[in-house]
C-alpha positions as CSV (number, residue, x, y, z in Angstrom):
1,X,3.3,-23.2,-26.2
2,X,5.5,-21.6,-29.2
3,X,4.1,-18.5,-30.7
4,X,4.4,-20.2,-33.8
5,X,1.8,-22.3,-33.1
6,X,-0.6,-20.1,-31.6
7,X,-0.2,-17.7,-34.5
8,X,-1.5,-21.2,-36.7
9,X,-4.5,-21.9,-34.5
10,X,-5.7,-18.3,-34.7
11,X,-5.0,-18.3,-38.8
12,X,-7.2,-21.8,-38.8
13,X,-10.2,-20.2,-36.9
14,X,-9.7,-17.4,-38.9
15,X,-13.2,-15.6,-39.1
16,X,-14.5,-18.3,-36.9
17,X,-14.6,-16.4,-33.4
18,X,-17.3,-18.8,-31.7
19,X,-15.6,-22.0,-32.9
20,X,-12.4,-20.7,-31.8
21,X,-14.0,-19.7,-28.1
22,X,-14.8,-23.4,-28.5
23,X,-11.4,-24.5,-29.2
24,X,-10.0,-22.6,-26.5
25,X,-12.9,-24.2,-23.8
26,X,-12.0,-27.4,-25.4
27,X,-7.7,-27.5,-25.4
28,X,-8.6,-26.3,-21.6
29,X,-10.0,-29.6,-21.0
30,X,-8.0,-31.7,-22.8
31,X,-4.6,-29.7,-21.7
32,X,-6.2,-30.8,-17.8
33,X,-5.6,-34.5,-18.9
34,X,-2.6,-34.9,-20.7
35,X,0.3,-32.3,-22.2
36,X,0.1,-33.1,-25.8
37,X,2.1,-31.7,-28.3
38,X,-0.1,-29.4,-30.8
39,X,0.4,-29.4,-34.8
40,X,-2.0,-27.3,-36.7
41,X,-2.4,-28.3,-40.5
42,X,-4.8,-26.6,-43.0
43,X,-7.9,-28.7,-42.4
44,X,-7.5,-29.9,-38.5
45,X,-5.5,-29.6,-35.0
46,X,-3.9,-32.2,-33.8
47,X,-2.8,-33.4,-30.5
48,X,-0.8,-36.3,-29.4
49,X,3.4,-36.7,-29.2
50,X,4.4,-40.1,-30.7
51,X,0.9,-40.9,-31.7
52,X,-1.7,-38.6,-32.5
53,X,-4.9,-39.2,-29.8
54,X,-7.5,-36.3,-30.8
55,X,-7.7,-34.2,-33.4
56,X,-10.1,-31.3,-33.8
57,X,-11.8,-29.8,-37.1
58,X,-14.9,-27.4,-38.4
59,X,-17.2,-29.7,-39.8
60,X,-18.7,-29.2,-43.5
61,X,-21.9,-27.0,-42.1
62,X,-23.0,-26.8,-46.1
63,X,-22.4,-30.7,-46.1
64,X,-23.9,-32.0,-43.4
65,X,-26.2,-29.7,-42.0
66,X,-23.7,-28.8,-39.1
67,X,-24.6,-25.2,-36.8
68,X,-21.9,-22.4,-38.1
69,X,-19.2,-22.4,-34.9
70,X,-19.2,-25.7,-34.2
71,X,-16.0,-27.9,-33.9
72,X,-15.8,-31.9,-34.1
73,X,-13.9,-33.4,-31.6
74,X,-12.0,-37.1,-33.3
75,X,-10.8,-39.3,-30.6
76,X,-8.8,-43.0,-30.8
77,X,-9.8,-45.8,-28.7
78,X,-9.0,-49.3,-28.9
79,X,-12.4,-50.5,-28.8
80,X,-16.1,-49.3,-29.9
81,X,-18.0,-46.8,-27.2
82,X,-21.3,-46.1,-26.7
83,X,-22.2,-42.5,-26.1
84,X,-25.4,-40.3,-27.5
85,X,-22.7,-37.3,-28.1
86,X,-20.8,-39.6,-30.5
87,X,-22.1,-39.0,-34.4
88,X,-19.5,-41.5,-36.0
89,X,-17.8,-44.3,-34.9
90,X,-15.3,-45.7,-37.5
91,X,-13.0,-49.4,-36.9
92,X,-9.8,-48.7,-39.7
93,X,-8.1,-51.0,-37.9
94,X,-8.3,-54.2,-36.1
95,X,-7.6,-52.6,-32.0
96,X,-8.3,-49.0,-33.4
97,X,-11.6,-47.1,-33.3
98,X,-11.9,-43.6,-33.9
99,X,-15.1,-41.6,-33.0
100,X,-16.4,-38.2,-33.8
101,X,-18.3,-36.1,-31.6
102,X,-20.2,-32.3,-32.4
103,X,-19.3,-29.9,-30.2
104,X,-21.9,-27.2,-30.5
105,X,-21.6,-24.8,-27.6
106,X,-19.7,-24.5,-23.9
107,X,-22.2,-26.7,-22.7
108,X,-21.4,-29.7,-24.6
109,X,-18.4,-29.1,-23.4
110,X,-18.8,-31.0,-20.0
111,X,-17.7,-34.1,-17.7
112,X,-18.5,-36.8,-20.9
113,X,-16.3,-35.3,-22.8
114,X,-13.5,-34.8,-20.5
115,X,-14.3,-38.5,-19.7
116,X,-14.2,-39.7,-23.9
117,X,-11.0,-37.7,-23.9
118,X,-9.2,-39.6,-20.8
119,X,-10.2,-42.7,-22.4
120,X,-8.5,-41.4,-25.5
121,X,-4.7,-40.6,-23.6
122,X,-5.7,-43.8,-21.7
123,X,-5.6,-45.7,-25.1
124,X,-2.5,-43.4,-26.2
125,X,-0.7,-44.6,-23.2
126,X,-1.7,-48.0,-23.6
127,X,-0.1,-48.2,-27.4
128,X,3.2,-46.8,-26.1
129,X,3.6,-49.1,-23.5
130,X,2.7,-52.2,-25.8
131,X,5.7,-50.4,-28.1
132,X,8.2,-50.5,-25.4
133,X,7.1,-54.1,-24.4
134,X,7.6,-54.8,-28.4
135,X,11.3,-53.1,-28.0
136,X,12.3,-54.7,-25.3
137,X,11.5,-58.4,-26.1
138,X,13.6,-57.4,-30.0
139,X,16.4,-56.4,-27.7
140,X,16.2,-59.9,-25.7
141,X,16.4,-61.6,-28.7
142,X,19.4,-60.4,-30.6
């Protein structure tokens, strides 16, 4: 990982130490399942390479009544899931769901979300192969 980018995520959790404990518990997990690229922007982290797969933000605690130090974890699928630890599940797009889930502490940090997160890069995976399916069948016909 560039120093660049490492200098970014400690500028975003600037002031934040327990979220960014949290970050670093959480990239653990997801950096176990899949070698995304990282891109920090001022309100959220993202990960993916071609496509973006899961993003991570600080939620609006005056807003929304969210704990100080918490992060919210955004994943893609390409259909709905049913989990207690997700808060928001959003359809933008036929084939594209996106779901938000409250990480609070290193606890919630645990097998359901490493699972949510493999169905995320499964769904990442899934679009690129569809892409190079797409590409090859344009080639076939010219």
């Amino acid at each position: 990982m560039a120093d660049k980018t490492e200098d970014a995520i400690l500028e975003f959790f600037k002031g934040r130490e327990s979220s960014l404990k949290l970050f670093r518990l959480l990239r653990r997990v997801i950096e176990r399942n899949c070698s995304p690229e990282i891109k920090v922007s001022k309100t959220q982290i993202s990960f993916g390479e071609i496509y973006k797969y899961i993003w991570v933000w600080l939620p609006q605690v005056w807003v929304a009544n969210r704990p100080e130090g918490s992060l919210v974890l955004t994943i893609v699928t390409g259909g709905s899931l049913t989990s207690d630890r997700i808060v928001e599940s959003v359809q933008p797009k036929k084939g594209y769901w996106t779901h938000h889930i409250i990480i609070e502490n290193e606890k919630d940090i645990d097998t359901q979300i490493e699972d949510l997160i493999k169905k995320s890069y499964d769904f990442y995976t899934e679009r690129l192969d569809h892409k190079k399916q797409q590409r090859a069948k344009k080639k076939t016909r010219e």
